[in-house]
Backbone as CSV, one residue per row, in Angstrom:
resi,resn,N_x,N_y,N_z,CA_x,CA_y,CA_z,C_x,C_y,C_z
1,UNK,20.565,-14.951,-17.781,20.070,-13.736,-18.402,18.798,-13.257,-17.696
2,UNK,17.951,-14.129,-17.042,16.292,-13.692,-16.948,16.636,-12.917,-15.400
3,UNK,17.611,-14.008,-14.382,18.164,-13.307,-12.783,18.642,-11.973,-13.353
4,UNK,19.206,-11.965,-14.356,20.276,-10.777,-14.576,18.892,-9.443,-14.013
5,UNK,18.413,-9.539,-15.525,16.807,-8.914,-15.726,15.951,-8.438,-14.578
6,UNK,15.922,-9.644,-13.740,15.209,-9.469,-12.443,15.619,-8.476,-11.596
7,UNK,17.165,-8.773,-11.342,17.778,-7.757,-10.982,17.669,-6.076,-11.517
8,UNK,17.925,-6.185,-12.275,17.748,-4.852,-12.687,16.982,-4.102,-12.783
9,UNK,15.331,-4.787,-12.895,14.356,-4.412,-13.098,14.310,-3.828,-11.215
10,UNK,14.540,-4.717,-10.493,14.301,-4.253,-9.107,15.238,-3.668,-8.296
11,UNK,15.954,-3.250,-9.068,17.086,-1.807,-8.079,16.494,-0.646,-9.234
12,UNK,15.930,-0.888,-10.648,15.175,0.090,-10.967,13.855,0.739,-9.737
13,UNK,13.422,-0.392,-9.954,12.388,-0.455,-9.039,12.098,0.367,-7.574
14,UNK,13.659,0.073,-7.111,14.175,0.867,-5.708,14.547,2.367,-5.563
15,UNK,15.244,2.557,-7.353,15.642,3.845,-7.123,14.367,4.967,-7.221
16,UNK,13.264,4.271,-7.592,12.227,4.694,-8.615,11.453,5.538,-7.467
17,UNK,11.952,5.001,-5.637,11.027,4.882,-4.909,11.991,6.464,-4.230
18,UNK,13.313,6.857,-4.537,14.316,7.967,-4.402,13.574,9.357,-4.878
19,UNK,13.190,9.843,-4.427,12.451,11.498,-5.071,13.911,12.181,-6.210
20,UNK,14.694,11.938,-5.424,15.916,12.590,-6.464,16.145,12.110,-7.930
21,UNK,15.461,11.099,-7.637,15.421,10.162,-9.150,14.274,10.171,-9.842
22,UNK,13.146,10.587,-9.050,11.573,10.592,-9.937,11.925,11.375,-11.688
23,UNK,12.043,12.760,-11.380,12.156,13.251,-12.698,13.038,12.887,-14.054
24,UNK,14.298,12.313,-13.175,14.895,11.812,-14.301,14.730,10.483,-14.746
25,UNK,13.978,9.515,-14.291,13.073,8.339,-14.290,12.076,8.638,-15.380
26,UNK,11.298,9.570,-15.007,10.301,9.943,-15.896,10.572,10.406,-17.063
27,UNK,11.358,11.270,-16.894,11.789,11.951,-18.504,12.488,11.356,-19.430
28,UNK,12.685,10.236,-19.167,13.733,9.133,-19.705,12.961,8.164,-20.821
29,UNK,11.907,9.066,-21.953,11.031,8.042,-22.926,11.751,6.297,-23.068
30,UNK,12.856,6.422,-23.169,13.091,4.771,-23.715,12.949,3.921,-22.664
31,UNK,13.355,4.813,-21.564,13.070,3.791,-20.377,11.675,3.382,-19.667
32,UNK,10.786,4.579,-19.688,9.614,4.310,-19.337,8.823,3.355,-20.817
33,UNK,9.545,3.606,-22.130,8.767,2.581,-23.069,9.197,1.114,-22.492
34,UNK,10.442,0.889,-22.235,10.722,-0.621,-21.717,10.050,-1.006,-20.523
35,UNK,9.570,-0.381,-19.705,8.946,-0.377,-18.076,7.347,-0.831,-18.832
36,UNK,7.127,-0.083,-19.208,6.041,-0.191,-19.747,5.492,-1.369,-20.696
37,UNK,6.195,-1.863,-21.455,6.208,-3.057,-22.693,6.262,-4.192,-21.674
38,UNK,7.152,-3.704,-20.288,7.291,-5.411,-19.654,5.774,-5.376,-18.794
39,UNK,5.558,-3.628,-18.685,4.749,-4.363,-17.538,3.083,-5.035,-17.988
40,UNK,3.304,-5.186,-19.323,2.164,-5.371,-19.991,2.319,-6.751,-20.422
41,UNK,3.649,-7.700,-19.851,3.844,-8.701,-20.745,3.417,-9.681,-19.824
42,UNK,3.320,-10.435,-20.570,2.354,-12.027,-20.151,3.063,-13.387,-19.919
43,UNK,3.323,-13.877,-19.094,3.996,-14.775,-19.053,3.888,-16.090,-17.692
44,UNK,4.241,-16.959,-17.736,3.990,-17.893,-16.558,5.046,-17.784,-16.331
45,UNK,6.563,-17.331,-16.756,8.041,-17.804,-16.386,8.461,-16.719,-15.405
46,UNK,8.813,-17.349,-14.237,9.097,-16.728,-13.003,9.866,-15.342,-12.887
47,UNK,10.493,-15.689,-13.724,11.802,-14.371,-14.189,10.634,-12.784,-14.744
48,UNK,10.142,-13.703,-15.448,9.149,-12.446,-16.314,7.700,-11.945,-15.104
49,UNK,7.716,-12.635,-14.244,6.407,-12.445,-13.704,7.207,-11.431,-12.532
50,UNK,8.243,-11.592,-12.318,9.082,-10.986,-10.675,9.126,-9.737,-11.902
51,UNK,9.687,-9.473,-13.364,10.405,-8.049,-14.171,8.676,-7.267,-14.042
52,UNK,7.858,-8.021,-14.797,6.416,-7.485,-14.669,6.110,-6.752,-13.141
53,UNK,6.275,-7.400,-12.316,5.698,-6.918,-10.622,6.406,-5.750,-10.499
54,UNK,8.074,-5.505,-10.997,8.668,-4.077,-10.230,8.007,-3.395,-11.652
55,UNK,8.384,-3.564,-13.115,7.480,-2.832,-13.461,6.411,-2.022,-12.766
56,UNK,5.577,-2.711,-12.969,4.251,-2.166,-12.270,4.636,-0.756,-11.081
57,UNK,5.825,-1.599,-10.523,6.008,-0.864,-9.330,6.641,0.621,-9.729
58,UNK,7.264,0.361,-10.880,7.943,1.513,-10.916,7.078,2.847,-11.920
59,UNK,6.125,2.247,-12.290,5.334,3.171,-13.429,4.363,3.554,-12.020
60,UNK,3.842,3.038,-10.917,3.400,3.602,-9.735,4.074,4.531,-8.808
61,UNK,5.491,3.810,-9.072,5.679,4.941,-8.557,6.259,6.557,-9.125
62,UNK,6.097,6.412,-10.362,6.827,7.434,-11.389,5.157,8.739,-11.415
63,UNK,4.550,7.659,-10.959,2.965,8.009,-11.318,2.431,8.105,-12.551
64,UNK,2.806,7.199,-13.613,2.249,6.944,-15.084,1.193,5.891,-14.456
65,UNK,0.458,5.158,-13.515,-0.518,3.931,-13.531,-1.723,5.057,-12.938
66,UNK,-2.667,5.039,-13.340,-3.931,5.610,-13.063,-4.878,4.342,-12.112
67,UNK,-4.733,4.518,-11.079,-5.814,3.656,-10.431,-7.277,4.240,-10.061
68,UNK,-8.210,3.551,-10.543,-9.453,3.846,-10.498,-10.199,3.443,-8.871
69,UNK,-10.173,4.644,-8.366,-11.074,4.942,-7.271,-12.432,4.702,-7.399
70,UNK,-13.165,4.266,-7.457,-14.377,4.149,-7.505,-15.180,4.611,-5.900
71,UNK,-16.137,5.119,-5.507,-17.068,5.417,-4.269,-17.728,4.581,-4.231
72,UNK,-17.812,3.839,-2.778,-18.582,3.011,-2.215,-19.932,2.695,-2.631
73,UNK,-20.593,2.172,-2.809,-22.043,2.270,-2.699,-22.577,1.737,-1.775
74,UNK,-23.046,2.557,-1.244,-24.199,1.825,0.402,-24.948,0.802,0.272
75,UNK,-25.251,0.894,-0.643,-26.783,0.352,-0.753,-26.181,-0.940,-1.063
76,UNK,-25.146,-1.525,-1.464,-24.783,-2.791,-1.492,-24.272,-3.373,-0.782
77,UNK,-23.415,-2.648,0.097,-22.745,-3.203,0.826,-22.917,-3.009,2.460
78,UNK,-22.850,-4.196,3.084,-23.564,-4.383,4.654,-22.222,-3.841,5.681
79,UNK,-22.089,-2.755,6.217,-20.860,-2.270,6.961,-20.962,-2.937,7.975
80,UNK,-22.244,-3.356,9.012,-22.262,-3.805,9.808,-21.915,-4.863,10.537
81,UNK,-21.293,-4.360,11.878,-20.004,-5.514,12.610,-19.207,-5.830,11.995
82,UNK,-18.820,-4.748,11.155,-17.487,-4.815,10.613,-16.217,-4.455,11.757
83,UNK,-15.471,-5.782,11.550,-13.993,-5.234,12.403,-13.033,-4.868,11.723
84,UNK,-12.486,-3.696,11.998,-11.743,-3.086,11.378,-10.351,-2.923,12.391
85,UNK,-9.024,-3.008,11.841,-7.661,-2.986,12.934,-6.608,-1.860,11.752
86,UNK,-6.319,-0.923,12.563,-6.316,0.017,11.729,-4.351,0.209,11.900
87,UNK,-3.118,0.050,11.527,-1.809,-0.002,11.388,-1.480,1.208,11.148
88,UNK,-0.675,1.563,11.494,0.015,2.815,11.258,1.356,3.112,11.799
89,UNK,2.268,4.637,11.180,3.077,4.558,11.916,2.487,5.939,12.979
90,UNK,3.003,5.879,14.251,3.189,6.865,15.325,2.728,8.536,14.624
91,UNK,4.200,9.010,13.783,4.476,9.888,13.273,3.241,10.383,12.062
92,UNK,2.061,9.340,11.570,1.231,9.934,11.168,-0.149,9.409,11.645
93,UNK,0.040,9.950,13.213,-1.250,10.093,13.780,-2.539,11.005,13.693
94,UNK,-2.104,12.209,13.410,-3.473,12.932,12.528,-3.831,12.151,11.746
95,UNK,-3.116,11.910,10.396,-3.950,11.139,9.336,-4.231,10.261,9.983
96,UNK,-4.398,9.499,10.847,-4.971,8.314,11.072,-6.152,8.916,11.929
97,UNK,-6.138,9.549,12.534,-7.011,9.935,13.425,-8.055,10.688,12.572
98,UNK,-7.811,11.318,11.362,-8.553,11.829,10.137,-9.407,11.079,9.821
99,UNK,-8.567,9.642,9.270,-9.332,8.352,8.436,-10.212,7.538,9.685
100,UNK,-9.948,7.949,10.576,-10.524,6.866,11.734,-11.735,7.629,11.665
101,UNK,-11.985,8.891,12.037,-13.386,9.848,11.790,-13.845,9.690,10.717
102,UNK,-13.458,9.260,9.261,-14.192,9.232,8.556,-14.964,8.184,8.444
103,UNK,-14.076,6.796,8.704,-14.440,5.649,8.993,-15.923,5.325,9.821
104,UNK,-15.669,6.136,10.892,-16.499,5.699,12.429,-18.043,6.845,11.470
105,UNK,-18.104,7.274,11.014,-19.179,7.763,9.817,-19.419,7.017,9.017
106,UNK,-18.922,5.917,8.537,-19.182,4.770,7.038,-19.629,3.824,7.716
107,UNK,-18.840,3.147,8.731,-18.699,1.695,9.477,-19.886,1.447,10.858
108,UNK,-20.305,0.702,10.744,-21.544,0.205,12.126,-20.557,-0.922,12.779
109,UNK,-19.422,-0.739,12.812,-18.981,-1.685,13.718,-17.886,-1.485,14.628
110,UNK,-16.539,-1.792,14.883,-15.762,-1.938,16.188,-14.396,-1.557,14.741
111,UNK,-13.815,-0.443,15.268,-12.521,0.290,14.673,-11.458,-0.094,16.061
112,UNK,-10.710,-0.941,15.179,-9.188,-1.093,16.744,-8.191,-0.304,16.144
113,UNK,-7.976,0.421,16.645,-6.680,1.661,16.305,-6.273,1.906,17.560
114,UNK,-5.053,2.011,17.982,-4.298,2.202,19.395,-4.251,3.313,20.230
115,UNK,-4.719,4.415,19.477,-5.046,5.183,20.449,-6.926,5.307,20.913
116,UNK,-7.438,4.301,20.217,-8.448,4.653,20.826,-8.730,3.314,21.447
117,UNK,-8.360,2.392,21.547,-7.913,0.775,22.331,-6.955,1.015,23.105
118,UNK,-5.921,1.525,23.482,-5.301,1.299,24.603,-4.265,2.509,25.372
119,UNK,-3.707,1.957,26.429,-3.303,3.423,27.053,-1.712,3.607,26.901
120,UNK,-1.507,4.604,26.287,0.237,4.942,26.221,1.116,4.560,27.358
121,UNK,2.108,4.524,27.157,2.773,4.218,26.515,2.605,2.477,25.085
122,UNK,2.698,2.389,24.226,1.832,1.360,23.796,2.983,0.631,22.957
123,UNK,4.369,0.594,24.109,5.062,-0.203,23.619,5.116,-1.739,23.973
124,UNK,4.590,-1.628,24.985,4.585,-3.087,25.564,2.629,-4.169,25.335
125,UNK,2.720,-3.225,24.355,0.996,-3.886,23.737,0.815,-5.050,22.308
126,UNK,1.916,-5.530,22.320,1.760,-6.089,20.884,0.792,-7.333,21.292
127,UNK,0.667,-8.184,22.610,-0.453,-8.672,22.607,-1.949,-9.130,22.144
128,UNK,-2.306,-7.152,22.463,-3.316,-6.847,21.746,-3.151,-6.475,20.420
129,UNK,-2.043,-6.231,19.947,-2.394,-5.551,18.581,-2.449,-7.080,17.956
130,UNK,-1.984,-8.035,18.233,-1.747,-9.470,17.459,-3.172,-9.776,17.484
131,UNK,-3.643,-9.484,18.335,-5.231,-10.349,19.251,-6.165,-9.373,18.298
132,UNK,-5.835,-8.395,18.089,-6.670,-7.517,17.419,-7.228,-7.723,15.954
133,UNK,-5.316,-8.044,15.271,-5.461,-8.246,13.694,-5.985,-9.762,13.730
134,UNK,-5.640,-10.628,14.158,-6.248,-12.234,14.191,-7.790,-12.275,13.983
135,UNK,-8.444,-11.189,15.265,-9.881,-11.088,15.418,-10.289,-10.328,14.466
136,UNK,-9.971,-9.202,13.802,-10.405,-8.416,12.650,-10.879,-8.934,11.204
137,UNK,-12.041,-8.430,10.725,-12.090,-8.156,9.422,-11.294,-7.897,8.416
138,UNK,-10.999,-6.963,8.858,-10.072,-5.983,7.462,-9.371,-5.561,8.462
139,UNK,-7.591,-5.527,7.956,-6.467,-4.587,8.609,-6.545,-3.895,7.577
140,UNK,-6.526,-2.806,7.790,-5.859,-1.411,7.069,-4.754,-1.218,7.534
141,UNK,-4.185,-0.857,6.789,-2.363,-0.657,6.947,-2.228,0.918,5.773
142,UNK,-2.033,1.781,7.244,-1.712,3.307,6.683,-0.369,3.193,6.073
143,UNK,0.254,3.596,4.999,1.283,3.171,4.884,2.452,4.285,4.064
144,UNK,2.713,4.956,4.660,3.327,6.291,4.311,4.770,6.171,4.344
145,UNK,5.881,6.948,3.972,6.956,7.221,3.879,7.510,6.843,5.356
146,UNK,6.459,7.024,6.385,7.239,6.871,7.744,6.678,5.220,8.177
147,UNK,6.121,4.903,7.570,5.898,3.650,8.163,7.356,2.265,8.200
């Protein structure tokens, strides 16, 4: 019964991630009350902790979960020689090249992003990109529809 559950909860989960399915996902009160009741439920039993996780996933992606953004505060936190290795796909290189400018304004340290580390063609670079994330601080991983 709990595999059954699991299951279901996570091809919910999948379709949830289908635009053709958002609205009727959403508009569906009994279903978003059950999404919702699990994803609030508490449990150590494996079955319930995997139904809880697509939960989650699927009220994120329905956009019922409000995540709280909060702004940095400077004054606490030391940016400096921060390494940063920045992932992305190809196809959303503006935005990355957006967030990389905003970044190189916040950060006092070394941003590895591939177009500004190495020279195109940058298929035969995984080398460095391995050498990069190993040596890094923080990977950021842009992570969009095309990734």
């Amino acid at each position: 019964h709990g595999l059954i559950c699991v299951s279901l909860y996570t091809i919910f989960w999948s379709i949830s991630f289908q635009s053709d399915y958002y609205v009727i996902l959403k508009n569906n009160d009994e279903f978003i009350r059950f999404v919702v009741e699990m994803s609030k439920t508490e449990s150590n039993d494996e079955h319930i902790i995997a139904m809880r996780r697509a939960a989650k996933g699927i009220l994120l992606n329905l956009d019922l979960v409000e995540i709280d953004l909060q702004p940095i505060d400077n004054t606490e936190t030391d940016y400096d020689n921060v390494q940063v290795m920045i992932s992305y796909a190809h196809k959303d290189t503006k935005l990355c090249q957006k967030l990389v400018s905003q970044l190189q304004n916040r950060v006092r340290g070394d941003i590895w992003v591939d177009f500004i580390k190495l020279k195109p063609p940058y298929d035969d670079d995984w080398e460095d990109i391995a050498r990069a994330i190993t040596q890094c601080d923080i990977v950021l991983m842009l992570v969009t529809e095309n990734y």
